[in-house]
C-alpha distance (Angstrom), angle and dihedral (degrees) to the residues before:
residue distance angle dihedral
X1 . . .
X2 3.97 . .
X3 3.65 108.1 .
X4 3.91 98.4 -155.7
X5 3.73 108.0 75.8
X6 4.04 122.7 84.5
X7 4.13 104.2 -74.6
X8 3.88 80.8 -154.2
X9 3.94 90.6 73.3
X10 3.37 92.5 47.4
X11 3.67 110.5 109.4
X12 3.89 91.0 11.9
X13 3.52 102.8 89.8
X14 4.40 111.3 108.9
X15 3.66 99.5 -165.7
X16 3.82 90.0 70.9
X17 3.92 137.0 40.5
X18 3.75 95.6 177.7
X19 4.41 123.2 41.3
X20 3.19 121.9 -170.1
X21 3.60 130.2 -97.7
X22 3.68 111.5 -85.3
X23 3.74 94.6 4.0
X24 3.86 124.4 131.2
X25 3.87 93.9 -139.0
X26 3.86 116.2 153.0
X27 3.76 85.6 10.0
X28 4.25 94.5 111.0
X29 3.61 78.9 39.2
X30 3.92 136.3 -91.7
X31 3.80 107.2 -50.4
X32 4.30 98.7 23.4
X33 3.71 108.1 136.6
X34 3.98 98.1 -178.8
X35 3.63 100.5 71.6
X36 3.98 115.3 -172.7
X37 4.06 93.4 4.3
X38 3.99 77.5 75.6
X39 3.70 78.9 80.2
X40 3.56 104.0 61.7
X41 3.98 97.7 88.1
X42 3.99 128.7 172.4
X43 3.47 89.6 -92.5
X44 3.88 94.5 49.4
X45 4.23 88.3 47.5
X46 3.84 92.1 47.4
X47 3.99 84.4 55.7
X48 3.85 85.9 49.4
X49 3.64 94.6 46.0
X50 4.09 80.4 52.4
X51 3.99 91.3 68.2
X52 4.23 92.2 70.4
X53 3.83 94.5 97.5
X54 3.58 92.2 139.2
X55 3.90 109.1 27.2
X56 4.16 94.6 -135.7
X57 3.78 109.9 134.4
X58 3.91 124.3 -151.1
X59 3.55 127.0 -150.7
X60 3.42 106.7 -127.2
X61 3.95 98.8 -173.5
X62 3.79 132.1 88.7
X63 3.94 116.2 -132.4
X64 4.02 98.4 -78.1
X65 4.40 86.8 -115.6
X66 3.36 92.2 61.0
X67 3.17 132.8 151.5
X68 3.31 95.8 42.4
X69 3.79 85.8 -143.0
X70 3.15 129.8 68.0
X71 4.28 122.4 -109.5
X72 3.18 107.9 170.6
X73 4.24 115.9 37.1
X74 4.15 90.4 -144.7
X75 3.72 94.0 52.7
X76 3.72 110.9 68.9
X77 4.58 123.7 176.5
X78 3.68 116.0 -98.5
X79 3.70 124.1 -76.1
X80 3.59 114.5 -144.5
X81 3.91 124.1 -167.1
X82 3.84 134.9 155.1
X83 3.87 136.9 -74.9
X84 3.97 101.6 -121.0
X85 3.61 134.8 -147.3
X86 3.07 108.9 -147.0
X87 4.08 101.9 -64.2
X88 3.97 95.6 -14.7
X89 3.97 121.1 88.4
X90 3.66 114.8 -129.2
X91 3.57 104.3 -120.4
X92 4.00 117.4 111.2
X93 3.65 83.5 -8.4
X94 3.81 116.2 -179.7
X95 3.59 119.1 -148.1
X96 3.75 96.3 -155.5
X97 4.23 76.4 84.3
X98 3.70 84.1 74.3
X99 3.19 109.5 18.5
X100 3.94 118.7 29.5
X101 3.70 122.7 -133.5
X102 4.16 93.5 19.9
X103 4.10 103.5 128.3
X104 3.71 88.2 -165.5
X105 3.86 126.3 110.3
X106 3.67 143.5 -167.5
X107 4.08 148.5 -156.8
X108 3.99 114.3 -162.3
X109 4.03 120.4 178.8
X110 3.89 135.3 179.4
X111 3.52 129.5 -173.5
X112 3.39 148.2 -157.0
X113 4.16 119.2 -120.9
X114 3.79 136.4 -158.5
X115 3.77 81.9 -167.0
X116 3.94 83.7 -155.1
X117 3.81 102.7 60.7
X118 3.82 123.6 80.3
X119 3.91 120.0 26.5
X120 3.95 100.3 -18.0
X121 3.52 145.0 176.3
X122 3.90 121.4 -144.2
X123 3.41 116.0 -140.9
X124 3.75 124.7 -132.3
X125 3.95 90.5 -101.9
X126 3.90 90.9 52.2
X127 3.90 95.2 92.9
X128 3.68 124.3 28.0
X129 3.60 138.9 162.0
X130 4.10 145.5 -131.0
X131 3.57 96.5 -103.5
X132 3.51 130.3 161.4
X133 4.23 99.2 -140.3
X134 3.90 91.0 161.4
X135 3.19 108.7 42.2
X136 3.62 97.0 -114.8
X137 3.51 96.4 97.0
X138 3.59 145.3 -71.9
X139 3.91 117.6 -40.3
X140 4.02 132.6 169.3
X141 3.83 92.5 -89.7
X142 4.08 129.4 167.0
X143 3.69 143.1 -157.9
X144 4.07 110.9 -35.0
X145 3.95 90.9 12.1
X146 3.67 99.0 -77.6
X147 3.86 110.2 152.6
X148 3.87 148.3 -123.5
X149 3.93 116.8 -107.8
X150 3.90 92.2 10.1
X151 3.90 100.6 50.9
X152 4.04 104.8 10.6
X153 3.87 110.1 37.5
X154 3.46 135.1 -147.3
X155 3.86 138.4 167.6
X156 3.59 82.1 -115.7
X157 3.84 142.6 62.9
X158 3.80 97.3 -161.5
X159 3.85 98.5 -178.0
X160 3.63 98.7 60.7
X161 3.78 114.8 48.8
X162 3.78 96.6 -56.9
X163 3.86 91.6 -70.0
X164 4.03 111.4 -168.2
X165 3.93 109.8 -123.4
X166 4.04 118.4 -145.6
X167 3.54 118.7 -119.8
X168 2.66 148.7 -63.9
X169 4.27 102.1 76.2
X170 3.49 133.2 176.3
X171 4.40 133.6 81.5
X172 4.00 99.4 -43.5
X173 3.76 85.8 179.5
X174 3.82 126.8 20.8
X175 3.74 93.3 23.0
X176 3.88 117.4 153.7
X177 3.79 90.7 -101.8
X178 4.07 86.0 76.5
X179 3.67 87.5 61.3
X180 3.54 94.9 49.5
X181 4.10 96.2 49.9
X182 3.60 85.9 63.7
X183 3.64 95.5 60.3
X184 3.56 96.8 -131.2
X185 3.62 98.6 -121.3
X186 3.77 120.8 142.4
X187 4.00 143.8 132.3
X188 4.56 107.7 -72.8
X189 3.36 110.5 -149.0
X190 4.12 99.8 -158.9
X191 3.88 106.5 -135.7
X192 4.38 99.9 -162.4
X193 3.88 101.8 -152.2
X194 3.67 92.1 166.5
X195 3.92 97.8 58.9
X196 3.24 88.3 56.2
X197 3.96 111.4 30.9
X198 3.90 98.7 21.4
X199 3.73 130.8 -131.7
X200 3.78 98.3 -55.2
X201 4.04 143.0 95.3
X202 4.18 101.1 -71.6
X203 3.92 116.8 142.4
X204 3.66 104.7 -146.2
X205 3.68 111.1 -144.0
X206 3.98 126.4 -179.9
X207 3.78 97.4 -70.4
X208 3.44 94.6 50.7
X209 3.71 97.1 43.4
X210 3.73 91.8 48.6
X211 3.75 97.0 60.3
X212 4.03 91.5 44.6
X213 3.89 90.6 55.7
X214 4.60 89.5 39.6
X215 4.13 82.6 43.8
X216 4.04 99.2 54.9
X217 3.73 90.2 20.9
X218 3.78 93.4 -117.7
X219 4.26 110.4 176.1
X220 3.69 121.4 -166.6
X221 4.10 132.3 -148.6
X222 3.60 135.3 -160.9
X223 3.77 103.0 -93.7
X224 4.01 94.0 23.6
X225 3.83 113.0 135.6
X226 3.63 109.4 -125.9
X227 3.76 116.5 -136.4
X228 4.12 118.3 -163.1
X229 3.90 103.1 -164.7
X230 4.02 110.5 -171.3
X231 3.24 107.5 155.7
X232 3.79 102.0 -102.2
X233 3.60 96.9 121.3
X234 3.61 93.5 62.1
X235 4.09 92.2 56.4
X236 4.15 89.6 46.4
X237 4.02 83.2 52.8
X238 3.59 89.9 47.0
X239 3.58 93.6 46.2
X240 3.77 85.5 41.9
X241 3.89 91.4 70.9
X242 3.77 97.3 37.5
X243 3.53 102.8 33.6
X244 4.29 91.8 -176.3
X245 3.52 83.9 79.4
X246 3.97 110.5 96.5
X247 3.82 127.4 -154.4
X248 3.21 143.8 -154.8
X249 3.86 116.7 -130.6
X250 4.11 87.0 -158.3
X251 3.78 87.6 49.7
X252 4.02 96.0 99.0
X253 3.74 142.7 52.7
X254 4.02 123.9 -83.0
X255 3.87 137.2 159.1
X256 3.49 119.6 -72.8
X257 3.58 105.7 -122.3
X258 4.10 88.7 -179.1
X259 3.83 84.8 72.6
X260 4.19 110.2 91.0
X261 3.90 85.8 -166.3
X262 3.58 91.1 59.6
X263 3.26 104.1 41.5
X264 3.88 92.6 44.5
X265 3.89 81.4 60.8
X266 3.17 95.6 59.6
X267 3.49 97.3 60.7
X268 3.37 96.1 42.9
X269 3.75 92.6 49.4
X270 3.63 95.8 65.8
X271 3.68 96.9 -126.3
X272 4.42 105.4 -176.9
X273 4.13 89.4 -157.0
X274 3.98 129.7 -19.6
X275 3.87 122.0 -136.6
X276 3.56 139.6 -170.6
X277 3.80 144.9 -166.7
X278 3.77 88.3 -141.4
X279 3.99 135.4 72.1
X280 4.34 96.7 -89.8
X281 3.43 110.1 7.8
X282 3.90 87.1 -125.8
X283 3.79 114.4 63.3
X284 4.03 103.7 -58.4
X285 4.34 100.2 -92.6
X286 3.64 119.5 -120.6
X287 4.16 88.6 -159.0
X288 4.07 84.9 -125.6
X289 3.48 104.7 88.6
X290 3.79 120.7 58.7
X291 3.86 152.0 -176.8
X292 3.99 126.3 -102.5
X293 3.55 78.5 -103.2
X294 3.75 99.7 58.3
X295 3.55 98.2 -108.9
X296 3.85 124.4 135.5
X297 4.22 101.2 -169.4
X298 3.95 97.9 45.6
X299 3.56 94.0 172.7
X300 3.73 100.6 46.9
X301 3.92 85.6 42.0
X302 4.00 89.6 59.1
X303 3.90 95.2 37.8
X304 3.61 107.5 43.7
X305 4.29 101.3 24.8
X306 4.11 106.9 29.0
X307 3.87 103.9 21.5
X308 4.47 108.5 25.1
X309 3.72 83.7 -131.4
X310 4.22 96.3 153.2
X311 3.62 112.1 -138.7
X312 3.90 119.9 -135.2
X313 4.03 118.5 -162.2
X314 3.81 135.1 -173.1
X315 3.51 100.8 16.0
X316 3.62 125.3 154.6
X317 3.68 107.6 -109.5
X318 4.32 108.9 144.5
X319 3.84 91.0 85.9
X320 3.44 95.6 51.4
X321 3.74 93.6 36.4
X322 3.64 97.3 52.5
X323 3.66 97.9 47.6
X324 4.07 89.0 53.4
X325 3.78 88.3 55.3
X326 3.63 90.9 53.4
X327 3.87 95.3 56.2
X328 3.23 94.2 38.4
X329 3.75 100.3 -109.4
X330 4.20 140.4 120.9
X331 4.26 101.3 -175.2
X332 4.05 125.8 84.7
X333 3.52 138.0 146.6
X334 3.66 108.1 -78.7
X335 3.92 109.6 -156.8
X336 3.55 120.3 166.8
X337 3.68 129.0 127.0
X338 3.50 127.4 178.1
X339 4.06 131.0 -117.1
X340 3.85 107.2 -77.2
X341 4.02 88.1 -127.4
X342 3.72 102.1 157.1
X343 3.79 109.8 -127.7
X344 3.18 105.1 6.7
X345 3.90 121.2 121.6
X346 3.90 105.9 -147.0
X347 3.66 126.9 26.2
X348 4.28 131.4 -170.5
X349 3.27 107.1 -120.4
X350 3.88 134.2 -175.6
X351 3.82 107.7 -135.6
X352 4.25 123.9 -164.0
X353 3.34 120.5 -163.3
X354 3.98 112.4 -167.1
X355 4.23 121.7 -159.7
């Protein structure tokens, strides 16, 4: 059980009887829906803030259509089209069409988002789990024991014949807009896979991980940002620009969330939020192999149900990564909140990190 959160919540919380083994529910107290970023105080932002030495700034984002191909068949790139008035596109628009003499023009755009595609965070509502919190058995329940159909809305109640749900749907509670009131600002600690691994499938479990972070003398805080660089982003950019090229989301390293060391680390690490250049952060699942507990995505079931530990994905982090190696650092200022879309459960998001 995560030490970190306040023991005074602890068996507080009313929306659950039962939490799950090694989760940190009630532990920010009974109705918290930011889990981990709880973590990332004043004091822990001022330390942050202490990583600008040089002022440069990173983009940590890719460009929010790529990969040019397409992963996952339900996420699909942005479509962007044109505000209208009335029969007239908004792009170079001159307002002398409506009204005469102005000099003044005007371009207006809209677009269409899988909010899921590109560099992403996933909310805390993203992933959750059949979990019997109540004791009346199991339901679709998420992070801090809030529920399916009463605090995450869909058309659909799967569990019980398909039932259709009134409106409104979407993430009542732990929708991404929580992250994004909290700024998302915090100390990264860059975590460089690739130099160590290279470019191809490895899952890094405890052992390995440990002697990466002894090896380039990598030390982690509570409330640190933990950022897995390997080397993915740079084949989606190169893919990007030639888009014949095909890849293979399972081509490139990730945590291995099989591995009860490492993921016992985690917790105990005190890890705000974990991000990756690659699809999952932990090794991209192929929903065949599974847990002693019969889950399939370990890590996303200990980040996002039992710990609130948000999960960040594509993000641009070679640049950034490379340049720390060179000077002979591993700590920046990690700033990148998501869109404050209210209930949605992922959001783009374009991340800086500044040395």
């Amino acid at each position: 059980m995560s030490t970190f959160g306040n023991e005074s919540g602890t068996h507080t919380a009313q929306r659950w009887k039962n939490r799950p083994e090694g989760s940190n529910w009630g532990d920010f107290g009974p109705h918290d829906q930011i889990g981990r970023l709880n973590l990332i105080t004043p004091e822990r932002r001022r330390a942050a803030a202490a990583e600008v030495r040089e002022g440069i700034a990173f983009c940590l984002s890719l460009p929010l259509d790529c990969p040019r191909q397409q992963f996952n068949p339900r996420r699909f790139p942005p479509q962007i089209g044109y505000s209208m008035r009335g029969e007239d596109p908004v792009m170079n628009y001159p307002y002398a069409r409506a009204i005469p003499g102005m000099k003044e023009t005007v371009c207006d755009d809209r677009a269409t988002l899988s909010l899921q595609y590109s560099t992403q965070w996933d909310a805390l509502c993203h992933m959750g789990c059949l979990y019997d919190s109540g004791g009346d058995g199991e339901e679709v329940t998420y992070y801090n024991g809030y529920r399916a159909n009463r605090d995450v809305k869909g058309p659909f109640d799967y569990l019980h014949d398909r039932t259709e749900q009134a409106g409104p749907h979407g993430a009542m509670a732990l929708g991404i807009e929580r992250l994004a009131e909290t700024g998302l600002q915090a100390r990264g600690v860059m975590i460089d896979l690739a130099a160590h691994v290279g470019e191809g499938r490895v899952p890094v479990g405890y052992d390995m991980l440990m002697r990466i972070l002894e090896a380039d003398s990598v030390m982690v805080e509570p409330g640190d940002v933990l950022c897995l660089r390997t080397g993915f982003d740079r084949k989606l950019l190169t893919q990007y620009a030639d888009p014949s090229i095909v890849l293979d989301p399972h081509d490139c390293a990730g945590l291995d969330g099989f591995d009860e060391r490492l993921l016992q680390w985690i917790d105990d690490c005190g890890a705000a939020a974990l991000v990756s250049d690659n699809e999952a952060v932990e090794v991209s699942p192929d929903f065949q192999q599974e847990n002693a507990h019969g889950i399939r995505v370990p890590l996303h079931n200990l980040c996002l149900f039992k710990l609130g530990i948000p999960l960040g994905e594509f993000f641009l982090l070679s640049d950034l990564a490379d340049w720390l190696r060179a000077n002979g650092r591993s700590r920046f200022l990690f700033t990148a909140p998501p869109l404050r879309l209210p209930g949605a459960v992922g959001s783009p998001v374009t991340g800086v990190g500044t040395v």
